[in-house]
C-alpha positions as CSV (number, residue, x, y, z in Angstrom):
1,X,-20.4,-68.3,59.9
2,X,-18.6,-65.2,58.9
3,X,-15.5,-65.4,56.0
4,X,-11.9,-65.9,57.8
5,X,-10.1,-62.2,57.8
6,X,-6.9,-62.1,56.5
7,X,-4.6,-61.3,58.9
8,X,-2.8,-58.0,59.3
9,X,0.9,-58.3,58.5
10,X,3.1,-56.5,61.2
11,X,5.1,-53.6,61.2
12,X,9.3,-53.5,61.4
13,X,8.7,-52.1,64.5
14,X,6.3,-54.8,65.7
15,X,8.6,-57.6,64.3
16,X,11.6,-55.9,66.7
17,X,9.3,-54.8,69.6
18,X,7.9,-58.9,69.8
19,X,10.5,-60.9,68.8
20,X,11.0,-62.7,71.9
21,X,7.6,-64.4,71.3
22,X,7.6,-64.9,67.5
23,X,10.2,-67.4,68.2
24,X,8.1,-69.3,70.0
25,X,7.8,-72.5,68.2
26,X,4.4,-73.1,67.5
27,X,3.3,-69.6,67.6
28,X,5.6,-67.5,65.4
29,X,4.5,-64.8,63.2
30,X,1.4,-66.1,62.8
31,X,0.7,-66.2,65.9
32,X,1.8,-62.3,66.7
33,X,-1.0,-61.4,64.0
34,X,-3.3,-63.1,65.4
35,X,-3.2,-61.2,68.6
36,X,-2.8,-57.9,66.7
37,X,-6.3,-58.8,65.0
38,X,-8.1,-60.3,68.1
39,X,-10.4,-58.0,70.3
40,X,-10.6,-58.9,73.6
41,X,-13.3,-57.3,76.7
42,X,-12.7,-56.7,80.2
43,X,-14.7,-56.1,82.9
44,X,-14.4,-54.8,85.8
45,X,-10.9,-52.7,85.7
46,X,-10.0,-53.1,89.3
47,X,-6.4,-54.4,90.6
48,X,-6.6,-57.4,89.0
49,X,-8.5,-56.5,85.4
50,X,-6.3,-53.7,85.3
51,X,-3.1,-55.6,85.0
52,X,-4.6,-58.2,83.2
53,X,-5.0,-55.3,80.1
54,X,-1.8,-54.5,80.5
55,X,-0.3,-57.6,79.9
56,X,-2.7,-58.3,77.2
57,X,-1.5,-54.6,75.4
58,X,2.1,-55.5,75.8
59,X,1.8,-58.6,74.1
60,X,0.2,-57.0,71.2
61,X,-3.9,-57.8,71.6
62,X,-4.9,-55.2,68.7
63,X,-8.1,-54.2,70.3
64,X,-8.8,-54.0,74.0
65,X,-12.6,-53.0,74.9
66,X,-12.3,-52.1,78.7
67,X,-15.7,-51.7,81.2
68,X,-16.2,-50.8,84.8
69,X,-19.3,-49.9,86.6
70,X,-19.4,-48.2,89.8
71,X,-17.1,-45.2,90.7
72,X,-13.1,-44.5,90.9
73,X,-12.2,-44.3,94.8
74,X,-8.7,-42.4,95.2
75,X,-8.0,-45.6,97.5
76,X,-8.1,-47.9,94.2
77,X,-5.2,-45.5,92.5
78,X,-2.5,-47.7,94.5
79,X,-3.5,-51.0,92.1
80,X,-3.8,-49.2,88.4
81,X,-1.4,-49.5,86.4
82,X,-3.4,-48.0,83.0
């Protein structure tokens, strides 16, 4: 089992840009560093994994490792959003 990280601390532009959810009781602070240290991996970046890393950038997931086999169609342009 690997050593616990210390977490990063967050930025005064962090702290402003997610506010909303450090108030969240329960989550807080701690809970927004957390997310800025967590990696998270998705595959297949079609309509709905697309949005899904969105959300997941917007809510301030540090690391986002994003996959997808096959080929870009100019009909799947209508469902990105990245």
């Amino acid at each position: 089992m690997s050593e616990p990280q210390e977490l990063p601390e967050l930025s005064n532009i962090e702290k402003e840009v997610y506010s909303w959810q450090t108030t969240v009781e329960g989550f807080g602070e701690k809970g927004q560093r957390k997310l800025k240290n967590a990696s998270v991996m998705i595959s297949r970046i079609g309509g709905l994994g697309g949005l899904v890393a969105y959300e997941l950038a917007a809510a301030g997931v540090g690391r986002l490792i994003l996959a997808h086999g096959g080929d870009l169609k100019p009909s799947d342009l209508n469902r990105q959003l990245l």
